[in-house]
C-alpha positions as a Markdown table, in Angstrom:
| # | Residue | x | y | z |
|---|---|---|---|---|
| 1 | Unk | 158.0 | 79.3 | 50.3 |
| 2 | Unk | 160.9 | 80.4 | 48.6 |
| 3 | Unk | 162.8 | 83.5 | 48.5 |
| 4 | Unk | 161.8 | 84.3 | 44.8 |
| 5 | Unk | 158.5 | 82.5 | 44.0 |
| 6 | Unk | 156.8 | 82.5 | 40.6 |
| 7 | Unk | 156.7 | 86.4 | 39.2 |
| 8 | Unk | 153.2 | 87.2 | 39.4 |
| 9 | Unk | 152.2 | 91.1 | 38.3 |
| 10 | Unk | 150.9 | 93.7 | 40.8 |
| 11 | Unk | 150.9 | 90.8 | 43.6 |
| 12 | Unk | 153.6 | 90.0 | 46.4 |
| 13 | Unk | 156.4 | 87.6 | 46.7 |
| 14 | Unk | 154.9 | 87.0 | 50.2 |
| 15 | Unk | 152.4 | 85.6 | 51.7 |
| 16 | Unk | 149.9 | 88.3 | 52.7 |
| 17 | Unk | 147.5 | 85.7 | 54.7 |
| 18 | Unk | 150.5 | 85.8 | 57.9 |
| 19 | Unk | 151.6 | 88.5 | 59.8 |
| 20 | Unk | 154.8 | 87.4 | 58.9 |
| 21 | Unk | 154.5 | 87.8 | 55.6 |
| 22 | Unk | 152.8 | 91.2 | 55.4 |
| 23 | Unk | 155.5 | 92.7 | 57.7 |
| 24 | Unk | 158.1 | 91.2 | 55.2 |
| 25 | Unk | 156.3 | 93.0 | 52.4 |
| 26 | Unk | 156.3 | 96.1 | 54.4 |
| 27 | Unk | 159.8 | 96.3 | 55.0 |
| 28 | Unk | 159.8 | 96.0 | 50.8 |
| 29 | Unk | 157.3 | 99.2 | 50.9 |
| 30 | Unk | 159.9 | 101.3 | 52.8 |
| 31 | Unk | 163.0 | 100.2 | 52.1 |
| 32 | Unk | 164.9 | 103.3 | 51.3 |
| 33 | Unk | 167.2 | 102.5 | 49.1 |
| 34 | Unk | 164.4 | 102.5 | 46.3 |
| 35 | Unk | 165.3 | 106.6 | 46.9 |
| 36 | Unk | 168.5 | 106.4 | 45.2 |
| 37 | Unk | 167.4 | 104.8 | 41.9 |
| 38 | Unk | 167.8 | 106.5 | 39.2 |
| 39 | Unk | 166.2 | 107.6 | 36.3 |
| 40 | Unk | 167.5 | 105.4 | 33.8 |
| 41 | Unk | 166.9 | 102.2 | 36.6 |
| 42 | Unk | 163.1 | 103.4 | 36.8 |
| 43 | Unk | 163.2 | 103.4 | 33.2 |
| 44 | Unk | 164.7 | 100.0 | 32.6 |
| 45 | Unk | 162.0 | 98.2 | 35.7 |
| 46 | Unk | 159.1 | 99.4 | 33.8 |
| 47 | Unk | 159.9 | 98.5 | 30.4 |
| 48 | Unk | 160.6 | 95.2 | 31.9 |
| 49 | Unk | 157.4 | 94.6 | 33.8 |
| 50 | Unk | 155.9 | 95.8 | 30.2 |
| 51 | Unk | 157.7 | 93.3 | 28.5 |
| 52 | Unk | 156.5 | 90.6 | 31.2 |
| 53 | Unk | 152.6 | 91.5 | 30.4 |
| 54 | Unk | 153.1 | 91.1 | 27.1 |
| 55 | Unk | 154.7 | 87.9 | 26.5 |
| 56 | Unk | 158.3 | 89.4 | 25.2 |
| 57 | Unk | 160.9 | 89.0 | 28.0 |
| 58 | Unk | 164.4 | 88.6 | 26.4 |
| 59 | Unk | 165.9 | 84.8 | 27.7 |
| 60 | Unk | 167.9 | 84.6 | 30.8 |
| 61 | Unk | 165.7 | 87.1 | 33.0 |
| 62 | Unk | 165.0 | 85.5 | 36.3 |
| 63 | Unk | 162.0 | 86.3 | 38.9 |
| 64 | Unk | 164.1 | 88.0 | 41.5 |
| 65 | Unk | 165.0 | 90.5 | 38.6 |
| 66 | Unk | 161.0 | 91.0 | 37.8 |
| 67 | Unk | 160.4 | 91.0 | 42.0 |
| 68 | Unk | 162.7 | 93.8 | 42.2 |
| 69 | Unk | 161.6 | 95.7 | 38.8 |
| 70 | Unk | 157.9 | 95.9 | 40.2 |
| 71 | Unk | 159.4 | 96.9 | 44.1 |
| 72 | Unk | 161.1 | 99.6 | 42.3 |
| 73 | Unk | 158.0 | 101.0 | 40.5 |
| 74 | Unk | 155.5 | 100.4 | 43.4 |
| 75 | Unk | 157.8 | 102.8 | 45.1 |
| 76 | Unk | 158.0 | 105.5 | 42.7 |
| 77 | Unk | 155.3 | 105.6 | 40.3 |
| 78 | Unk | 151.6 | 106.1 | 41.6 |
| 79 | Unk | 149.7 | 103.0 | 40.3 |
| 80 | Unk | 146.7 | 104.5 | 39.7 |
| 81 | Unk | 147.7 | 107.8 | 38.1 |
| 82 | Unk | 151.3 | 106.8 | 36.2 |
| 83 | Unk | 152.8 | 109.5 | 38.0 |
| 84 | Unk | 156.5 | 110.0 | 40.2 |
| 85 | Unk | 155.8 | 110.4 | 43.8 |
| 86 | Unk | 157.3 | 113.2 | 45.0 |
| 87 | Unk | 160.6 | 111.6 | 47.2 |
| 88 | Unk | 159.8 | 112.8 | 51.1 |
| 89 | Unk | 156.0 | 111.3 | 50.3 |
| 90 | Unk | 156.8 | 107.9 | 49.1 |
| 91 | Unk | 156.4 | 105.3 | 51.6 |
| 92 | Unk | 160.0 | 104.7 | 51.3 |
| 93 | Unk | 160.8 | 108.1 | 52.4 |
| 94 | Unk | 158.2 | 108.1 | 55.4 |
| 95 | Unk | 161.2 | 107.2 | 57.7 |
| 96 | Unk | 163.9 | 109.2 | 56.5 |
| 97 | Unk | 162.1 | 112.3 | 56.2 |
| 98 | Unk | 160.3 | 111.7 | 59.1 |
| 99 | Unk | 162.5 | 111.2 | 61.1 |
| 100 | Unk | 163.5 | 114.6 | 62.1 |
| 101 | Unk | 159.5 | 115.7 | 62.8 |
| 102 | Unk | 159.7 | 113.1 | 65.5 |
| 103 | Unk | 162.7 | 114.3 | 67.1 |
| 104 | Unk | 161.5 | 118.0 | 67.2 |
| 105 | Unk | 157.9 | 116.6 | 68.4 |
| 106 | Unk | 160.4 | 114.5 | 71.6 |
| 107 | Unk | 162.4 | 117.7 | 72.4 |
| 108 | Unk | 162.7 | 118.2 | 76.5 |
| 109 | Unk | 161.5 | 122.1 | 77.6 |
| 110 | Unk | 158.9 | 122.5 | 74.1 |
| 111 | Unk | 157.6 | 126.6 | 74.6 |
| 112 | Unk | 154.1 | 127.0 | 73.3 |
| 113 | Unk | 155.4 | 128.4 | 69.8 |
| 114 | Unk | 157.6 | 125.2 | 69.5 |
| 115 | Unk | 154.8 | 122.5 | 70.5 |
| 116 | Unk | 152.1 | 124.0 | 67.9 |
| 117 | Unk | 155.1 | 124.3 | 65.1 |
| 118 | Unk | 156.0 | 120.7 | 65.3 |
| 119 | Unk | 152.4 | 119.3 | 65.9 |
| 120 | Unk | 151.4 | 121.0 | 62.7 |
| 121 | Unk | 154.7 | 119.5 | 60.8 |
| 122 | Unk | 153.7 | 116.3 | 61.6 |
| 123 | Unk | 150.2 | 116.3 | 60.3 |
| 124 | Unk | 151.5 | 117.9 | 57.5 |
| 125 | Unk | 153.7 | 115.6 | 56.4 |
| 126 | Unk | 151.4 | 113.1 | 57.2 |
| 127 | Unk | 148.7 | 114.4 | 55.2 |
| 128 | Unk | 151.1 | 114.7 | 52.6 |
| 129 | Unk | 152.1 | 111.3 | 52.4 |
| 130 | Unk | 148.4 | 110.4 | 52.1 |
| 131 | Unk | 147.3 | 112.3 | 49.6 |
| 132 | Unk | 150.2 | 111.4 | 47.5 |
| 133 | Unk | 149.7 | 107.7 | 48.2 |
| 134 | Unk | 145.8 | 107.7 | 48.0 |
| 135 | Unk | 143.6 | 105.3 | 45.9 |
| 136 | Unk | 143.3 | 107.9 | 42.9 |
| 137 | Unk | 141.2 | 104.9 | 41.0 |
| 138 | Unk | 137.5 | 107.0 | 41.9 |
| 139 | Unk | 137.8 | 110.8 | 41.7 |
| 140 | Unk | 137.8 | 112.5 | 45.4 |
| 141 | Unk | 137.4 | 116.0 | 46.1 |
| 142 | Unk | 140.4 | 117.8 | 47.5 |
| 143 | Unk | 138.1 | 118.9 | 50.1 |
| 144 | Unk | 137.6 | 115.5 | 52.0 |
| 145 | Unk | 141.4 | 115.7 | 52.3 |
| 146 | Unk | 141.6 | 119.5 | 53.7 |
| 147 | Unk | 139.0 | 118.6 | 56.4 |
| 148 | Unk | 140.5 | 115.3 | 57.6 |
| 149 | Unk | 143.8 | 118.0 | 57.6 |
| 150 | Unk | 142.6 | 120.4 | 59.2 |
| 151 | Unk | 140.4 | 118.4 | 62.0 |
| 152 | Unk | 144.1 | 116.7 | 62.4 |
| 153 | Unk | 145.6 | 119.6 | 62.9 |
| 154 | Unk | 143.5 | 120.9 | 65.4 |
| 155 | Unk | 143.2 | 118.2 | 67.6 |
| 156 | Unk | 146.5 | 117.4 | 67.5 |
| 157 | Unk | 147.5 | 121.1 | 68.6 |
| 158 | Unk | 144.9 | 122.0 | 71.2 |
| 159 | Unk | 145.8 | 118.4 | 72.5 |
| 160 | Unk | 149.2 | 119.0 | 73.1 |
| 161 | Unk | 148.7 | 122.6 | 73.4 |
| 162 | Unk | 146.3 | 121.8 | 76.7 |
| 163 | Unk | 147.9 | 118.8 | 78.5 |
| 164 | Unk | 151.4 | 121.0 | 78.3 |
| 165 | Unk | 149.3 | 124.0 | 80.1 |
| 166 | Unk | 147.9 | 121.7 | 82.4 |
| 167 | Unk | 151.4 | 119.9 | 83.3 |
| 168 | Unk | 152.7 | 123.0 | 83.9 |
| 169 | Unk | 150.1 | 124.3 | 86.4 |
| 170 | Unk | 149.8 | 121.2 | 88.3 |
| 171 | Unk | 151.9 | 121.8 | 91.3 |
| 172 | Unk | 152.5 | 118.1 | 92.8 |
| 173 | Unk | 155.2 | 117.7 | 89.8 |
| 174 | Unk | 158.6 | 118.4 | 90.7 |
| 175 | Unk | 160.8 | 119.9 | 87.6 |
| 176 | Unk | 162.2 | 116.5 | 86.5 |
| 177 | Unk | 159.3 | 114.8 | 86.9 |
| 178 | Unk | 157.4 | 117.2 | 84.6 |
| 179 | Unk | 160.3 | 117.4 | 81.9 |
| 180 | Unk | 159.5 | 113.3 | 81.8 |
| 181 | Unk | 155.8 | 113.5 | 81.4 |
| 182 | Unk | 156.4 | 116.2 | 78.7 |
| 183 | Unk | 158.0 | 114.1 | 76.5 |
| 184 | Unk | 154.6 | 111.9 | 76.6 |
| 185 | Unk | 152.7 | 114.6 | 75.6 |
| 186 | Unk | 152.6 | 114.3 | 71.7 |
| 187 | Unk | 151.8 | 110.4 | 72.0 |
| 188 | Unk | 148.4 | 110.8 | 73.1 |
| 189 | Unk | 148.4 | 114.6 | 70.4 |
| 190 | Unk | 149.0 | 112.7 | 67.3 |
| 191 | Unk | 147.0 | 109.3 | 68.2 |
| 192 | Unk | 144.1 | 111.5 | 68.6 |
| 193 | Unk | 144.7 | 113.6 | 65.6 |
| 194 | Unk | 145.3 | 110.5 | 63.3 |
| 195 | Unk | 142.1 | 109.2 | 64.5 |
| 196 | Unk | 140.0 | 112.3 | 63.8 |
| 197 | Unk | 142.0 | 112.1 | 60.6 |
| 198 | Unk | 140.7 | 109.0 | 59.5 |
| 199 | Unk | 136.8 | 109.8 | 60.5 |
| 200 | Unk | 137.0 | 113.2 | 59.0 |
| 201 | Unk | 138.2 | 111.7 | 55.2 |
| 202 | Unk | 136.4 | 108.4 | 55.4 |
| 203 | Unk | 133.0 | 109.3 | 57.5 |
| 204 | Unk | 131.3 | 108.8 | 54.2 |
| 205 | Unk | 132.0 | 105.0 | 53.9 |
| 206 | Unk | 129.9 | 104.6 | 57.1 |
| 207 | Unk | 126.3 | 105.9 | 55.4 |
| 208 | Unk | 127.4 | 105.0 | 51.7 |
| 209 | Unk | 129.1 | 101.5 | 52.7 |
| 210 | Unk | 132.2 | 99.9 | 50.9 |
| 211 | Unk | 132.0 | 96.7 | 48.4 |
| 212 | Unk | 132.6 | 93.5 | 49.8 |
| 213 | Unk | 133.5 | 90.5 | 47.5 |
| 214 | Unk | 133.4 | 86.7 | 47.1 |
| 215 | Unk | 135.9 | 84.3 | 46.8 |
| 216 | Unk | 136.4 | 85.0 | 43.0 |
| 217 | Unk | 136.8 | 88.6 | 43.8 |
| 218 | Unk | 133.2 | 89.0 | 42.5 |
| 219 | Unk | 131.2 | 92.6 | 44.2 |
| 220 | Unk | 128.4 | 90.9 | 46.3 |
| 221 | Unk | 127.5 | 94.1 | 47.8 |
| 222 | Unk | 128.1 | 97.1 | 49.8 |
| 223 | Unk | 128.2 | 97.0 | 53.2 |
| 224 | Unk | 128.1 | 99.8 | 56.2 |
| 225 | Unk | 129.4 | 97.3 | 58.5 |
| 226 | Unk | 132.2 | 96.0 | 56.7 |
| 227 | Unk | 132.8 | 100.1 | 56.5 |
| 228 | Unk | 132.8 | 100.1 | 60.2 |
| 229 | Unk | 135.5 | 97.1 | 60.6 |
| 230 | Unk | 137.6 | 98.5 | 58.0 |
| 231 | Unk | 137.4 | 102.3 | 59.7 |
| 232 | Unk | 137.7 | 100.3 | 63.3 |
| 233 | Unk | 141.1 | 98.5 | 62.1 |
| 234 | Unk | 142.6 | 101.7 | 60.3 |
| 235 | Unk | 142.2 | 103.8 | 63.1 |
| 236 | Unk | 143.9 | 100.8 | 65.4 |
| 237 | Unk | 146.3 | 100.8 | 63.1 |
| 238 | Unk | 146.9 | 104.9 | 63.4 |
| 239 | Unk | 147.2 | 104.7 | 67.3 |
| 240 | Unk | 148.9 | 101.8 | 67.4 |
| 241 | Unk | 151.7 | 103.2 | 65.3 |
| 242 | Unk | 152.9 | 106.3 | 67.2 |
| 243 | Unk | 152.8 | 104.3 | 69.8 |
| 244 | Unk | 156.8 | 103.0 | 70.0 |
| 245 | Unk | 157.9 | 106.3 | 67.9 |
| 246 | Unk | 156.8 | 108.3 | 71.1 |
| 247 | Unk | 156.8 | 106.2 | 74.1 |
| 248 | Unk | 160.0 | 104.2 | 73.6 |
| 249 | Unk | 162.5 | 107.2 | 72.9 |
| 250 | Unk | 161.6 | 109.3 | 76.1 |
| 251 | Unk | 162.0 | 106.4 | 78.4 |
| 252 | Unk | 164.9 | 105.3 | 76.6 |
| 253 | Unk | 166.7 | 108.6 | 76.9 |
| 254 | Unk | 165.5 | 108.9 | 80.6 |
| 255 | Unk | 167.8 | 106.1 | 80.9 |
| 256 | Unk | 170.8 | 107.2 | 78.4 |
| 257 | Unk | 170.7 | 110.6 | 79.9 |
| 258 | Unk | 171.9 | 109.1 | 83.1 |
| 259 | Unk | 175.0 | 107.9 | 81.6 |
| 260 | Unk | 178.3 | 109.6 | 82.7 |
| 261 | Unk | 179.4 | 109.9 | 79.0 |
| 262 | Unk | 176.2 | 112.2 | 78.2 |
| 263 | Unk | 176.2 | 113.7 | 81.6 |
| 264 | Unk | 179.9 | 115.1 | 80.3 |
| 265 | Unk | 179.4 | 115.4 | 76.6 |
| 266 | Unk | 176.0 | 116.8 | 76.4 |
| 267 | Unk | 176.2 | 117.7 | 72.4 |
| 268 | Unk | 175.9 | 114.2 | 72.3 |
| 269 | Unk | 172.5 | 113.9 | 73.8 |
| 270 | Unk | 170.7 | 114.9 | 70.0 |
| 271 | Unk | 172.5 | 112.7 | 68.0 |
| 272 | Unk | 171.6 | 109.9 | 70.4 |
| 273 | Unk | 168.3 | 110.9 | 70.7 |
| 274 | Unk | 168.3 | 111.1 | 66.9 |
| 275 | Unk | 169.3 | 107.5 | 66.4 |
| 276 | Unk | 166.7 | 106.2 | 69.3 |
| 277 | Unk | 163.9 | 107.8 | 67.4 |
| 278 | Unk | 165.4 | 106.6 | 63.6 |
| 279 | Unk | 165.3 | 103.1 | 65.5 |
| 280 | Unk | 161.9 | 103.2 | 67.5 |
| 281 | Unk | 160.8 | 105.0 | 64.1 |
| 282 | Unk | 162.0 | 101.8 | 61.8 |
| 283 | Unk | 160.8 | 98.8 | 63.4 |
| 284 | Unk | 156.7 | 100.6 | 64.3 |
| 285 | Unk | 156.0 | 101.6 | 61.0 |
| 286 | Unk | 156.0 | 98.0 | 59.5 |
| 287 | Unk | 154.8 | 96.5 | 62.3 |
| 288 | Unk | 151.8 | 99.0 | 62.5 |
| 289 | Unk | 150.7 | 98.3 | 59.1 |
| 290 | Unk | 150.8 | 95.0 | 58.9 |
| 291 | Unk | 148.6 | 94.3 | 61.9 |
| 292 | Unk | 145.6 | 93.5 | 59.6 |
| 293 | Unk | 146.0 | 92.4 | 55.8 |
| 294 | Unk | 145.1 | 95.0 | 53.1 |
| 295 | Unk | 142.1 | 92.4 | 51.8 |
| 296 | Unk | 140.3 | 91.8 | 56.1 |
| 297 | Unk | 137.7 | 88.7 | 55.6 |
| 298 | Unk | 134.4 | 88.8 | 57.7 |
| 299 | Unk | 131.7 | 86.4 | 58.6 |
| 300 | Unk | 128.5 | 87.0 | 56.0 |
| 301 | Unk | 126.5 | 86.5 | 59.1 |
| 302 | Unk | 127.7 | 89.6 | 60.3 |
| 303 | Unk | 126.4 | 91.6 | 57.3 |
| 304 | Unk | 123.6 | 92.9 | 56.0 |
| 305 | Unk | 120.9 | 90.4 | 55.1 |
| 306 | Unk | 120.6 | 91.9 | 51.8 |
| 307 | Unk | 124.1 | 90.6 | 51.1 |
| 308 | Unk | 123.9 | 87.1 | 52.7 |
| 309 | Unk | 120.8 | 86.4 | 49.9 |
| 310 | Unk | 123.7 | 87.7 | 47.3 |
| 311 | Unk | 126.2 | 85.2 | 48.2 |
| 312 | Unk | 126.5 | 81.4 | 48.8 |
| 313 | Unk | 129.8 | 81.9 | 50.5 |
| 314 | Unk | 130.3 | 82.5 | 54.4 |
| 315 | Unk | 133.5 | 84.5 | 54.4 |
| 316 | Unk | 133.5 | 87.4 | 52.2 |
| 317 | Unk | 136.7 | 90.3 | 51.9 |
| 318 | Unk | 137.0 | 93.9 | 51.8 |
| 319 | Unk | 139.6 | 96.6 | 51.0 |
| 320 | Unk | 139.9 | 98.1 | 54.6 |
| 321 | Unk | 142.3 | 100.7 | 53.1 |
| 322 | Unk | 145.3 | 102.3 | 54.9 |
């Protein structure tokens, strides 16, 4: 394949069928130097991918100038309402704005006021990002959103809130010990929370079902397991992300902190643990999401009979959502 293929609209210059490929397209997604364009840029990509769809480009304009006009207005403009994401919610800006949550959710010696405070920060910014970046194509009420917040929220606080409470009473932990199994603490808070998230604002597909569709893209049916699988895999997806963003940095740090240069210079321990967490941060968020493609296949087998009567093919695909 080569670096530029044939512009196609609304698709990917990579191959979405390889894990290879989707992380590659990932790294497009958040690249984040599509924060810095400007106005006029923004301007210029979309009146270009216009001009594309209807047939008019001026001679000379190549593919990788149409591949970068639409990665430029995937990352700004929502695609189902026509409307600027605000910057610290685009997925380009889920790194460097997040950054800092995660380094206040790592801090050694958390109080109780400090742990709830960043806990909450996180979810919110996380919630944010999702609603921004939601499928807006079907009308959802705002609701479904505050309860998935909410429910995050909460489990993500009394979570952290009770496994720092119980660290701290249990006796058999000697002071740097406990510091170390602190810093695990908001792994297992926000895993949790973005689990219940994902229940709380898609429980609806599992009685309702979502659409599954043939190899022409054609609706067969709707399906409640194909609702499960796609609810199983995000939720994989949401624990398997916070995973290296909050285990890597605390046992990489155990280890920095040893150093004789941070034993002396000990304003240098943030900045370090800044730049451990910007890293860890970096390389899990594209590797998360492109565990399973956007479009998941499964068996029509496993399906509801109703839909295997529909359909002459055996593998059918579904949306499984993010």
């Amino acid at each position: 394949m080569s670096e530029y293929p044939t512009f196609q609209s609304g698709t990917s210059r990579f191959d979405q069928k390889t894990f290879f490929g989707r992380f590659r397209h990932f790294l497009d997604v958040i690249d984040p130097s599509t924060l810095f364009v400007t106005e006029k840029r923004l301007q210029e990509s979309v009146e270009l991918l216009d001009r594309f769809k209807q047939g008019t480009l001026p001679p000379g304009v190549t593919d990788a100038q149409l591949w970068q006009a639409q990665k430029i207005k995937q990352a700004i403009i929502h695609p189902d309402t026509g409307e600027k994401i605000l910057m610290p919610f685009r997925m380009s800006g889920f790194i460097p704005f997040g950054t800092p949550v995660v380094v206040g959710l790592l801090l050694p010696n958390q109080t109780l006021v400090s742990t709830i405070f960043w806990q909450w920060l996180n979810q919110s910014h996380n919630a944010c990002v999702n609603y921004c970046n939601r499928n807006a194509s079907k009308p959802a009420p705002v609701s479904k959103f505050v309860q998935g917040y909410l429910g995050a929220v909460t489990s993500a606080v009394s979570i952290a809130v009770g496994l720092n409470v119980l660290i701290q009473k249990a006796n058999r932990f000697n002071p740097t010990t406990r510091l170390l199994v602190q810093r695990f603490i908001p792994f297992p808070a926000v895993a949790s929370a973005n689990v219940c998230n994902v229940v709380l604002m898609r429980h609806s597909e599992l009685s309702e079902g979502i659409s599954v569709l043939d190899d022409n893209g054609r609706v067969v049916g709707t399906s409640k397991v194909a609702a499960r699988h796609a609810l199983m895999e995000t939720a994989l997806t949401r624990v398997v992300m916070p995973m290296p963003i909050l285990v890597l940095p605390p046992l990489i740090m155990a280890a920095l902190e040893k150093l004789p240069l941070l034993q002396r210079q000990r304003r240098l321990v943030l900045p370090v643990h800044s730049l451990v967490c910007l890293a860890a941060f970096s390389l899990a968020l594209p590797l998360a999401i492109s565990l399973f493609p956007q479009m998941s296949q499964i068996s029509v087998n496993q399906l509801e009979p109703e839909i295997a009567m529909a359909t002459d093919c055996k593998i059918v695909t579904y949306n499984k959502g993010l």
